[in-house]
DOKOLTI-947872 format. One record per residue (C-alpha): x, y, z; residue number from 1. Coordinates in steps of 0.05 Angstrom, whole numbers, plus 5000, padded with zeros to 4 digits. Layout:
N
+------+------+------+-----+
!    x !    y !    z ! pos !
+------+------+------+-----+
!    X !    Y !    Z ! NUM !
...
+------+------+------+-----+
***
This chain:
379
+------+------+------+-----+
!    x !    y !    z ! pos !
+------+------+------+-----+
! 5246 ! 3769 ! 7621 !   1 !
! 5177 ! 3757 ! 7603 !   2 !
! 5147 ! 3690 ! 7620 !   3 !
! 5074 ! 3661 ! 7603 !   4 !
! 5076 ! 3614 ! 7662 !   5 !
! 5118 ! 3612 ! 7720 !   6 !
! 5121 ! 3540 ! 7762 !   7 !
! 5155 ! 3549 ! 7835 !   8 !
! 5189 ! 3482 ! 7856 !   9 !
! 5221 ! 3418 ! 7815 !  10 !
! 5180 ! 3354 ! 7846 !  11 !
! 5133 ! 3307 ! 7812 !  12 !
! 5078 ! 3358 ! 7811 !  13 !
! 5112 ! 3415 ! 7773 !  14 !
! 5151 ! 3367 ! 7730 !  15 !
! 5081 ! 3330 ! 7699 !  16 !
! 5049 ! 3405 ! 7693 !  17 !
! 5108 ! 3430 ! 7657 !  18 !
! 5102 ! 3363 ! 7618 !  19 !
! 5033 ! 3371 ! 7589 !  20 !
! 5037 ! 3453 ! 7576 !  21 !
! 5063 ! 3471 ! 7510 !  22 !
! 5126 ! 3484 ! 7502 !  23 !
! 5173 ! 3544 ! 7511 !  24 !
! 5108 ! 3574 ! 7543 !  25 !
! 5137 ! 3552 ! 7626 !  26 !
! 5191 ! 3570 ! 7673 !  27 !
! 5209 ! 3533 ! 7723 !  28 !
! 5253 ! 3552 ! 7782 !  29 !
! 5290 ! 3492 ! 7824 !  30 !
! 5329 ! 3515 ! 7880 !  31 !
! 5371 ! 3453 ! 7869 !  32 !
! 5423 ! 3433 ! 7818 !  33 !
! 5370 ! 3383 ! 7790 !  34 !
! 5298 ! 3360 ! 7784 !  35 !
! 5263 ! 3314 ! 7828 !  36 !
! 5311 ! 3302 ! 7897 !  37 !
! 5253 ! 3273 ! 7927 !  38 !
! 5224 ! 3224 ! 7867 !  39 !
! 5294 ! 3188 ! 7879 !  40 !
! 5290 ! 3175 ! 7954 !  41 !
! 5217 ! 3164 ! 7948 !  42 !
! 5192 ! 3088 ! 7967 !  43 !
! 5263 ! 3060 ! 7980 !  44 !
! 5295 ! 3083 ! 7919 !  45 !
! 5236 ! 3059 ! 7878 !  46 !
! 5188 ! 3108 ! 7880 !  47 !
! 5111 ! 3084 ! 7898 !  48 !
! 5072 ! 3121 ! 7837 !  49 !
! 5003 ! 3107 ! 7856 !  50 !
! 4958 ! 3053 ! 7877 !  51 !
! 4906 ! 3007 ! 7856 !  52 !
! 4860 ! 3028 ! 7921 !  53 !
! 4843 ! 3103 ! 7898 !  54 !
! 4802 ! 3147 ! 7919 !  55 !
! 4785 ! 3210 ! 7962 !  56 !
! 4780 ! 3168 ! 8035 !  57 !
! 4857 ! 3151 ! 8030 !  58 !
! 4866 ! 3232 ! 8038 !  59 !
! 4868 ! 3265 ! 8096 !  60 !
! 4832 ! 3323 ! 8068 !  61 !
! 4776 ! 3353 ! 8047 !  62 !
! 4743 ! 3307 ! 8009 !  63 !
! 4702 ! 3349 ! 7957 !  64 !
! 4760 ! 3377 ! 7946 !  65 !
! 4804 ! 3316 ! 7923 !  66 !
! 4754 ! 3280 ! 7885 !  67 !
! 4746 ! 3325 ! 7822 !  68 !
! 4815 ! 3317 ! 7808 !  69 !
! 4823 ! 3243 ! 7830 !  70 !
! 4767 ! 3223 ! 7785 !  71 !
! 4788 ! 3274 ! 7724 !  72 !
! 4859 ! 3233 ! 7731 !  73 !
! 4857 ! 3173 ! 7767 !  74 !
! 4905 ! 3117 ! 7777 !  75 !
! 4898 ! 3080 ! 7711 !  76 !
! 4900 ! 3140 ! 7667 !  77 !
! 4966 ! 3155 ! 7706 !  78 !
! 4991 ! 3085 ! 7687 !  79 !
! 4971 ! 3095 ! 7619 !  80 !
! 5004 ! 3157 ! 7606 !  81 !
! 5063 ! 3128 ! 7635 !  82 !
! 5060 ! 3063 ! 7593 !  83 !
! 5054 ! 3113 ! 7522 !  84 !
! 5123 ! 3138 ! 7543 !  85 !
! 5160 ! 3068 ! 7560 !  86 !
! 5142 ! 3061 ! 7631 !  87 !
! 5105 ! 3001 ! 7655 !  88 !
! 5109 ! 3001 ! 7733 !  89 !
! 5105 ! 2935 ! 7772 !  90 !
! 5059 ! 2915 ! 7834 !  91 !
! 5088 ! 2898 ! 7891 !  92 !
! 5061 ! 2896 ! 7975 !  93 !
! 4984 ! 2878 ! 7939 !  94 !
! 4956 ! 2938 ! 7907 !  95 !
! 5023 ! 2992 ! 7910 !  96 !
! 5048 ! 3014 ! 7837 !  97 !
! 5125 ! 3022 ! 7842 !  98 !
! 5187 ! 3033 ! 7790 !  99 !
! 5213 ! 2957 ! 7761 ! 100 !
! 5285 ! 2981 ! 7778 ! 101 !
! 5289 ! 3051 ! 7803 ! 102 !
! 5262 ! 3115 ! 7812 ! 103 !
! 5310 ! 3146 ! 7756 ! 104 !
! 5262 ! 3118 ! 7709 ! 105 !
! 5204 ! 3159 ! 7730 ! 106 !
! 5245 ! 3230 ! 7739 ! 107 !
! 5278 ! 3209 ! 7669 ! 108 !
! 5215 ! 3207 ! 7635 ! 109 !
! 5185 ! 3264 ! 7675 ! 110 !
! 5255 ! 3303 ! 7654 ! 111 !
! 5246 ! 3282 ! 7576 ! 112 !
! 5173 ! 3305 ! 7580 ! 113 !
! 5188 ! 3377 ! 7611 ! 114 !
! 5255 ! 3391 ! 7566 ! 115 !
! 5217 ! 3433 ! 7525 ! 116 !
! 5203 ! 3481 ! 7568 ! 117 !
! 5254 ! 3527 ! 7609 ! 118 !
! 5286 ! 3513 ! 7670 ! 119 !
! 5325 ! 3555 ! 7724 ! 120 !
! 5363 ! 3514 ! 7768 ! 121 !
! 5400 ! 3531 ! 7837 ! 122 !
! 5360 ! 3594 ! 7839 ! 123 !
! 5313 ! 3603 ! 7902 ! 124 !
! 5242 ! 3646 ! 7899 ! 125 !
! 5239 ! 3697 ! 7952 ! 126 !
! 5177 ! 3732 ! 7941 ! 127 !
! 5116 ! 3740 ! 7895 ! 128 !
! 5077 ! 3800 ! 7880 ! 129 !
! 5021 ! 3827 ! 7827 ! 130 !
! 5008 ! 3883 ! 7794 ! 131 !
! 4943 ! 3888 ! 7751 ! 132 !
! 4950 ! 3827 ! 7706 ! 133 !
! 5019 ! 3808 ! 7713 ! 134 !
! 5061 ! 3769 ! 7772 ! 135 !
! 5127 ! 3785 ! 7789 ! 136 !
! 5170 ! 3726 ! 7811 ! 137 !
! 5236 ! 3753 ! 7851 ! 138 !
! 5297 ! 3699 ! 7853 ! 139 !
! 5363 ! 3710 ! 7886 ! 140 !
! 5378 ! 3717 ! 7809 ! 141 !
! 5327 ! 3761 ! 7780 ! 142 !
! 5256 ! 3783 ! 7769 ! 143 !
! 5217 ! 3743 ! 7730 ! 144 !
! 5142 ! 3776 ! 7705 ! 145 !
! 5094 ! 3719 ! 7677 ! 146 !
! 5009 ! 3716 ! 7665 ! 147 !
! 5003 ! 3656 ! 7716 ! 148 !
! 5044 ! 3630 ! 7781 ! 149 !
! 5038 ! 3557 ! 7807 ! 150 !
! 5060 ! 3544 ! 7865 ! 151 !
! 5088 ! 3470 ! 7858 ! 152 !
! 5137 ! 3480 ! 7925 ! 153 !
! 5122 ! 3424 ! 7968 ! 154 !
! 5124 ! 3422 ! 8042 ! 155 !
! 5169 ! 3421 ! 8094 ! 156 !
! 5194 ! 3346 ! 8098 ! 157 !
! 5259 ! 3327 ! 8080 ! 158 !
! 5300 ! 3401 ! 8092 ! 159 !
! 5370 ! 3371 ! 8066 ! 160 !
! 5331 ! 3364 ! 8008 ! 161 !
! 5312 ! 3430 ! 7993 ! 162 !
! 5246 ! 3440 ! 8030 ! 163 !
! 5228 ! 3504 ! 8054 ! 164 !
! 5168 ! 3538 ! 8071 ! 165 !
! 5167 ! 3586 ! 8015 ! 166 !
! 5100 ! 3564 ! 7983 ! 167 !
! 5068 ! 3580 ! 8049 ! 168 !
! 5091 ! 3656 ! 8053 ! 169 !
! 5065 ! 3662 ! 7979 ! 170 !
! 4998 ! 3631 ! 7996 ! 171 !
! 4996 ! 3681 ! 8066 ! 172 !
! 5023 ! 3738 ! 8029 ! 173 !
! 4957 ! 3742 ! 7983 ! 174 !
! 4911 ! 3727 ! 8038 ! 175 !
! 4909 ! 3657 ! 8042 ! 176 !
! 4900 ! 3614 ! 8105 ! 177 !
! 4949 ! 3556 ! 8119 ! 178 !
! 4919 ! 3501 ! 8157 ! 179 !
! 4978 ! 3481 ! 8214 ! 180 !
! 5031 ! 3439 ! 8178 ! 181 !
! 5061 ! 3380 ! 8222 ! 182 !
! 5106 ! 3320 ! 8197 ! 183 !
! 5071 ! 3261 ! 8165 ! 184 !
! 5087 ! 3190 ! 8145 ! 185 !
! 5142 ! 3193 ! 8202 ! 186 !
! 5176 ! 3158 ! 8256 ! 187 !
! 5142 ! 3170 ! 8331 ! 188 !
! 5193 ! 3176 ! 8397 ! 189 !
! 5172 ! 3156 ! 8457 ! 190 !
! 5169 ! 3167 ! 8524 ! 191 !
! 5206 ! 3139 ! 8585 ! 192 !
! 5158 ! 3079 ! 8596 ! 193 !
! 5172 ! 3054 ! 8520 ! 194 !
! 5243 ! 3072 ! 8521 ! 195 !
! 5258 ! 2996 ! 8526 ! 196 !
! 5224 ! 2999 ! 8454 ! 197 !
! 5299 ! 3025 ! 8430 ! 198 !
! 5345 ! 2966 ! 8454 ! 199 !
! 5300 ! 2928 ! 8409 ! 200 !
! 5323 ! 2963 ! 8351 ! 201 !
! 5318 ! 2930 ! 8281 ! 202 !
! 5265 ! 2883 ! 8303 ! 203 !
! 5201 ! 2887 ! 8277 ! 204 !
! 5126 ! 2850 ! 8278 ! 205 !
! 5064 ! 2862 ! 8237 ! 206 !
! 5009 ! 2898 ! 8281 ! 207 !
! 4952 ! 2935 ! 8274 ! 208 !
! 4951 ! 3003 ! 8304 ! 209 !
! 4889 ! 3050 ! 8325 ! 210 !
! 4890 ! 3120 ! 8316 ! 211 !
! 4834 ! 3174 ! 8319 ! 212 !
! 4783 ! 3126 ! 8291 ! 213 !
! 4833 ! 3100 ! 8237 ! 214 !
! 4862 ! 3029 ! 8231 ! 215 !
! 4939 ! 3028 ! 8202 ! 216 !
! 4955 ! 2953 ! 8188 ! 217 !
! 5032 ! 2931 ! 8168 ! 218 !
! 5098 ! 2927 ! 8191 ! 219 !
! 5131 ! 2964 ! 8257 ! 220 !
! 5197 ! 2969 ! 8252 ! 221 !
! 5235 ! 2981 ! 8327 ! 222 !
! 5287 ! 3047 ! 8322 ! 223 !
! 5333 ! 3076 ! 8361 ! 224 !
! 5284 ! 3134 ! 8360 ! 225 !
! 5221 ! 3095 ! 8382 ! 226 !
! 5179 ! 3064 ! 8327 ! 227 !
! 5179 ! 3071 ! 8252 ! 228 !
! 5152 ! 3025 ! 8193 ! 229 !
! 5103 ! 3013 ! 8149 ! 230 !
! 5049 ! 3017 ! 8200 ! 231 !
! 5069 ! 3081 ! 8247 ! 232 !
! 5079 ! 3113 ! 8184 ! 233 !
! 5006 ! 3114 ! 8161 ! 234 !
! 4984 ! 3115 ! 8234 ! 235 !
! 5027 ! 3189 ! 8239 ! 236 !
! 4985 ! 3217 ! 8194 ! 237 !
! 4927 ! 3214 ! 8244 ! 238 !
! 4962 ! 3222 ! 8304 ! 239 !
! 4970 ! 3294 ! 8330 ! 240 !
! 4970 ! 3276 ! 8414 ! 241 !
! 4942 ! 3229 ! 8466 ! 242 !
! 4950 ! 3152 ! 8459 ! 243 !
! 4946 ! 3104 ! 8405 ! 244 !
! 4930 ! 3028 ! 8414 ! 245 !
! 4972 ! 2977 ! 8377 ! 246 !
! 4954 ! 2903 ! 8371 ! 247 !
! 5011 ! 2865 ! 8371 ! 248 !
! 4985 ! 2802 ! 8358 ! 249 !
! 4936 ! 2813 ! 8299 ! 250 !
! 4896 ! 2749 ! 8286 ! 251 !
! 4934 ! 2703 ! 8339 ! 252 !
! 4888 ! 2647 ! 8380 ! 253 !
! 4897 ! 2648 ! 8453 ! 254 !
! 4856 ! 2580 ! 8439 ! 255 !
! 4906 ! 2530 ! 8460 ! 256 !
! 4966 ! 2575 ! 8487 ! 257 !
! 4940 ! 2549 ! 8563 ! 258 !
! 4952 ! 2479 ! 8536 ! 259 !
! 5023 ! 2494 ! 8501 ! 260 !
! 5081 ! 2460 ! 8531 ! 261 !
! 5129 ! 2517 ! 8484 ! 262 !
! 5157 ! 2573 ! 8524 ! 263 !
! 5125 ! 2642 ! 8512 ! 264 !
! 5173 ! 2666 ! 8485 ! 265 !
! 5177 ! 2606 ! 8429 ! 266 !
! 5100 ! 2606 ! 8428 ! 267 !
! 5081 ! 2682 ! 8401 ! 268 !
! 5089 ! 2702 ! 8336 ! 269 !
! 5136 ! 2760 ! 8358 ! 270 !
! 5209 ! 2756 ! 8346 ! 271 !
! 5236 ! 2719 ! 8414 ! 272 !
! 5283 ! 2781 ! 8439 ! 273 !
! 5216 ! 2828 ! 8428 ! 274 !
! 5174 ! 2780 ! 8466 ! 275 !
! 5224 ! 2772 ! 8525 ! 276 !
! 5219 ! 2845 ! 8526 ! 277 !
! 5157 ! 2856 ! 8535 ! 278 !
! 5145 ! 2799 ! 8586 ! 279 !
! 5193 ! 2834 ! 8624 ! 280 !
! 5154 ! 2898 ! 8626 ! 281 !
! 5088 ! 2856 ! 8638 ! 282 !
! 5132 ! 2820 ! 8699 ! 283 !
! 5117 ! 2758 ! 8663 ! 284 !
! 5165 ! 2698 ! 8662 ! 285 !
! 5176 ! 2658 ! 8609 ! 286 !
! 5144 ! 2595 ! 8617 ! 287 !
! 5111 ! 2543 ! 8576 ! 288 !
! 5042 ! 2565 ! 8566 ! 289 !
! 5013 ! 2498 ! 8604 ! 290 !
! 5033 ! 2536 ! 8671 ! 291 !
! 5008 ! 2608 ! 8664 ! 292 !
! 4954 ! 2629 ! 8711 ! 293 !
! 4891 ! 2653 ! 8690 ! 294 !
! 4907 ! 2727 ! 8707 ! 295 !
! 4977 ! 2719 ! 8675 ! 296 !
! 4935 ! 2700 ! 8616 ! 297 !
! 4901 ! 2772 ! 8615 ! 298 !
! 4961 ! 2803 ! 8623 ! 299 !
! 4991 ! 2770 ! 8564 ! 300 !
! 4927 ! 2788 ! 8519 ! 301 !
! 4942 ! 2868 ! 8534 ! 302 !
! 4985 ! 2862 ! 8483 ! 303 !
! 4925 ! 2861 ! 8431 ! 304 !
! 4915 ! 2928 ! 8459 ! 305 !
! 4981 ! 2962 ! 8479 ! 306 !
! 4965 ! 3029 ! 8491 ! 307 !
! 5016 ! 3086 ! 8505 ! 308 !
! 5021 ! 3168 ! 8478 ! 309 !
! 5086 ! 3179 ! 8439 ! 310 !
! 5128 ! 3228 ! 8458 ! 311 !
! 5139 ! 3261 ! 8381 ! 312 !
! 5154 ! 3241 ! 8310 ! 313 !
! 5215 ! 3238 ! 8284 ! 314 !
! 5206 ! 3307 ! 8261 ! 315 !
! 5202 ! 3332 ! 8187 ! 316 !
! 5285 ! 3314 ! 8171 ! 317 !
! 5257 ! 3237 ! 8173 ! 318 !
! 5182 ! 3253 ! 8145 ! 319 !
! 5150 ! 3239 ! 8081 ! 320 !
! 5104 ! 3280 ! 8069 ! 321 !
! 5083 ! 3349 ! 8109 ! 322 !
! 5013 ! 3348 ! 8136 ! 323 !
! 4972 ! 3414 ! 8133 ! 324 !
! 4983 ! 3477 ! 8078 ! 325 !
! 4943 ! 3516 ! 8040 ! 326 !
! 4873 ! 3520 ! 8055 ! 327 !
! 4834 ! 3476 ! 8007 ! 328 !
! 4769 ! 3518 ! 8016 ! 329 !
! 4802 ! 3585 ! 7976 ! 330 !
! 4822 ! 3536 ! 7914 ! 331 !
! 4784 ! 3515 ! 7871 ! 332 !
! 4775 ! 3437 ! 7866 ! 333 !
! 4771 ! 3441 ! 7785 ! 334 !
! 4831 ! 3487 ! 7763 ! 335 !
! 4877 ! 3484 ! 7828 ! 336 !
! 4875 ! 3564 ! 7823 ! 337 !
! 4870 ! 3611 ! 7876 ! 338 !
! 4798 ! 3636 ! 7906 ! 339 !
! 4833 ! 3706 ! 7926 ! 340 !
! 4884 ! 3714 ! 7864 ! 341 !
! 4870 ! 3697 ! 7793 ! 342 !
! 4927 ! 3671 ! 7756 ! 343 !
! 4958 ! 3641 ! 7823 ! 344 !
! 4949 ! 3565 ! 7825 ! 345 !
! 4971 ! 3515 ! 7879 ! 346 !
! 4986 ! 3439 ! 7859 ! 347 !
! 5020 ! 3378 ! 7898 ! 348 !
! 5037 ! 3372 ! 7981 ! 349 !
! 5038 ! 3453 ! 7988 ! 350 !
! 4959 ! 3446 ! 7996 ! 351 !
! 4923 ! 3411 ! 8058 ! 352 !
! 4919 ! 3346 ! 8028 ! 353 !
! 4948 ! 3279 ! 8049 ! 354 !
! 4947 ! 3216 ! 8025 ! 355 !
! 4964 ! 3152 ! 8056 ! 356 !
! 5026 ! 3112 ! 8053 ! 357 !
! 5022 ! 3083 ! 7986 ! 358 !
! 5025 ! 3125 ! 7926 ! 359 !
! 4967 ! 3166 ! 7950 ! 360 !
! 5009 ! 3227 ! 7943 ! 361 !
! 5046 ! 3220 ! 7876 ! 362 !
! 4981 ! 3213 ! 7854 ! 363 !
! 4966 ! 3277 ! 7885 ! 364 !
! 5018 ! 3305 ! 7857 ! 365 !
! 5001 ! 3287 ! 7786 ! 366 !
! 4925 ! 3289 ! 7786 ! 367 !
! 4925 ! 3369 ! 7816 ! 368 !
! 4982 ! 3379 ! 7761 ! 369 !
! 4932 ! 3356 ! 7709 ! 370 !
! 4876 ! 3398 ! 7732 ! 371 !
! 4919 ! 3455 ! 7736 ! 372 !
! 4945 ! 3441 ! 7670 ! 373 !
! 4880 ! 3431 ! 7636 ! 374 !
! 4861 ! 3498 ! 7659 ! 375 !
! 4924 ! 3530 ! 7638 ! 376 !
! 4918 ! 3501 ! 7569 ! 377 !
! 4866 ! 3549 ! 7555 ! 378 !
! 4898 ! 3614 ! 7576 ! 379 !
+------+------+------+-----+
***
């Protein structure tokens, strides 16, 4: 079975590269039953496409590296492609691009777009190889032989999904470094002095948390796990050990609490059973805020800098993204193809770049699939 173009993987990256290569000229091989498993759980059934804020300093990742593509396909030419085929998505949260009803209508465009080329479905890649011009693609089904490979695979998050690490042992297996993968966008557990952190469980505040140099402002959402939200999301893409700082009061005046005749509890803009908490810890009572001492007053203001090390994340079943992959330094930043094979390209999350919570990696997705693409075109 002779194949121009074989694409590894079903996501939003291989989908919008099979989308804009002629037709009949791609295979693609899904080791699922259908397309996109992870476009329909993205951003709470809604998908996050991209963002308004765009560019290379929402990436954890080389930055050379992600700005050919960003700026070769950026947000608004994303949203005008989408638009030409029916899709006008809505912003919501300030600046975040999302699906008006659900993330069916992205995948069902991305679907309609790709039908012209040639999928495999519930067949799983177990090895690649080359001889002189020409890759061989081995499935649990058959052997495929094509002029170019893209690996469109994805990372590790979200197993039950199909994730596996299969894009990796390509990458390795012609001589290419992986840069150590670890969940992102994820959940962190804690440890025994924040274990009261779980009977608050479905409570949440807006904070600001600190992390390796990097400020993560949003939600945090308490979990029977530890902490998870908006906020620790972002801040997990920074975190790999020691402590991080969280202000739990971002923006509140301590101005006039000394002269406040509400109890503590009333008077911080924490939900009351999260504040009783933590006065607890602090071996604070709950008092009106005309009685606190001066040194209960410092006490109390630790909470604009609560610092602890989590324990963990949530691990990649509960992760977003997968930080880490295929070293960015043996690609090349203009066609996505390899530095050490020709005809071998890598697009999407299997590469060591990460984006922010926000539609930074969709975009990812789509922008490396164009540059890939517009290479490919050419063949």
């Amino acid at each position: 079975m002779n194949e121009q173009i074989v694409i590894i993987g079903g996501g939003a990256s291989a989908l919008m590269l099979a989308s804009l290569l002629p037709g009949k000229s791609v295979t693609v091989v899904e080791k699922n039953a259908a397309p996109g498993a992870k476009i329909l759980v993205s951003g709470g059934g809604k998908c996050n496409i991209t963002n308004a804020l765009m560019d290379a300093d929402f990436f954890v990742a080389d930055k050379s590296f992600v700005e050919p593509s960003l700026k070769a396909f950026d947000e608004k030419d994303l949203l005008q492609w989408l638009k030409r085929r029916g899709l006008e998505p809505v912003i919501r949260k300030g600046s975040q691009y999302f699906c008006k009803e659900s993330s069916r209508e992205l995948l069902s465009l991305l679907q309609k777009e790709s039908r012209k080329q040639h999928f495999l479905y519930n067949e799983t890649v177990l090895s690649v190889s080359k001889r002189d011009t020409h890759f061989y693609v081995k499935t649990d089904k058959r052997m495929l032989t094509a002029d170019a490979v893209v690996v469109a695979s994805g990372g590790l998050s979200f197993p039950r999904l199909g994730a596996s690490g299969i894009g990796y042992e390509i990458a390795e297996k012609f001589g290419h470094s992986i840069v150590r993968t670890a969940p992102a966008l994820v959940g962190f557990t804690v440890q025994k002095e924040q274990f009261f952190f779980k009977e608050l469980s479905g409570a949440s505040a807006d904070v600001v948390i600190k992390v390796n140099g990097q400020r993560c402002r949003g939600s945090l959402l308490f979990a029977h796990k530890g902490i998870s939200g908006p906020a620790v999301l972002d801040a997990s893409l920074y975190w790999e050990r020691g402590k991080i700082e969280i202000d739990f009061l971002p923006g509140f005046s301590w101005k006039n609490v000394c002269k406040s005749p509400k109890q503590l509890s009333s008077l911080l803009p924490l939900p009351k059973r999260v504040t009783k908490a933590f006065l607890l810890q602090l071996k604070l009572q709950d008092k009106t805020g005309s009685k606190i001492t001066d040194n209960e007053l410092l006490v109390l203001k630790g909470l604009n800098h609560y610092r602890f090390a989590p324990a963990g994340t949530f691990g990649y079943s509960r992760a977003e993204v997968t930080r880490g992959g295929v070293d960015t330094s043996e690609v090349d930043s203009r066609t996505m193809m390899s530095k050490k094979a020709e005809g071998l390209f890598f697009t999407g999350e299997v590469l060591d770049v990460t984006g922010r919570l926000g539609g930074y990696n969709f975009q990812w997705a789509f922008s490396s699939a164009v540059s890939c693409a517009r290479f490919l075109g050419h063949l």
